[in-house]
C-alpha positions as CSV (number, residue, x, y, z in Angstrom):
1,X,-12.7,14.1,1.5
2,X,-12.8,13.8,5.1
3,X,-14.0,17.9,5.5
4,X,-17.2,16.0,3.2
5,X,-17.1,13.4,5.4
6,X,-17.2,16.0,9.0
7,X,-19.7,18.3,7.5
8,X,-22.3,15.3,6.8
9,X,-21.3,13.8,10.1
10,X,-22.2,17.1,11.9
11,X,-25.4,17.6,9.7
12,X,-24.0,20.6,8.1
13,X,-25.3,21.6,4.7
14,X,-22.1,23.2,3.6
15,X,-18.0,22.8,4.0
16,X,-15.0,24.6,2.6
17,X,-13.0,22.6,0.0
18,X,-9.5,22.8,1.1
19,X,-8.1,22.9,-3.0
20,X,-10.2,25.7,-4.3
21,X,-11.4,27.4,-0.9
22,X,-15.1,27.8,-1.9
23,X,-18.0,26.7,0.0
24,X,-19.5,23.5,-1.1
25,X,-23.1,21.9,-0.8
26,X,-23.7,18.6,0.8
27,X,-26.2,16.1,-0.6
28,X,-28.2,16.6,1.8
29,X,-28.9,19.9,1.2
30,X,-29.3,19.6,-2.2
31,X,-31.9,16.6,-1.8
32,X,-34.2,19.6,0.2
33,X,-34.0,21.4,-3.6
34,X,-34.3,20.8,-7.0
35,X,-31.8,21.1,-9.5
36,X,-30.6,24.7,-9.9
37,X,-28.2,23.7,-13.1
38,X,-25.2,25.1,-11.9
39,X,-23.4,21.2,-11.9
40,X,-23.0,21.2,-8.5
41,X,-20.7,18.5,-7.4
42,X,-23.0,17.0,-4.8
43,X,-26.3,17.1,-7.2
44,X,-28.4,14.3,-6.3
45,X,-30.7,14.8,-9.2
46,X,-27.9,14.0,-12.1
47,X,-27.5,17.2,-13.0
48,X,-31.2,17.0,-14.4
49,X,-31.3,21.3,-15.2
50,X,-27.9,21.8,-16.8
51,X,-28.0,22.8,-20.1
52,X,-26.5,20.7,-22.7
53,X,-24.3,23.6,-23.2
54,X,-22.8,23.7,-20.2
55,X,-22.0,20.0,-20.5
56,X,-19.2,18.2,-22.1
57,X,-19.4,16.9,-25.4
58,X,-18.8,12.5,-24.2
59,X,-20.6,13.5,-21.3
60,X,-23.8,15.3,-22.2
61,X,-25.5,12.2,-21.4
62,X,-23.7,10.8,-18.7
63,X,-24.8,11.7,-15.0
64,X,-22.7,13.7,-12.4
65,X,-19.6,12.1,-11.0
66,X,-20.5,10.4,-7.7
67,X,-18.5,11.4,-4.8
């Protein structure tokens, strides 16, 4: 959490997450785009392109975690 927290502190659009090691999108940027569908784990727009398939049975209509 806190590379999240330094990376919208600093204004950057992306930051590396420690766990998996790939680069990950701030809000931010995301809120400059709409919805690619790709469950991003930032998405501001509740995932509103993701295909049902891509989604969890209990969760297909249930928004994006908030983080």
């Amino acid at each position: 959490m806190f590379r999240l927290q330094a990376a919208v502190a600093a204004g950057c659009d992306t930051y590396i997450d420690p766990k998996t090691g790939y680069t990950v999108f701030t809000a931010h940027y995301l809120q400059q785009r709409q919805c690619c569908g790709n469950k991003c784990r930032h998405c501001p727009h509740g995932w509103a392109n993701v295909a049902r398939s891509r989604l969890k049975p209990a969760a297909a209509a249930a928004a994006p975690p908030e983080w």
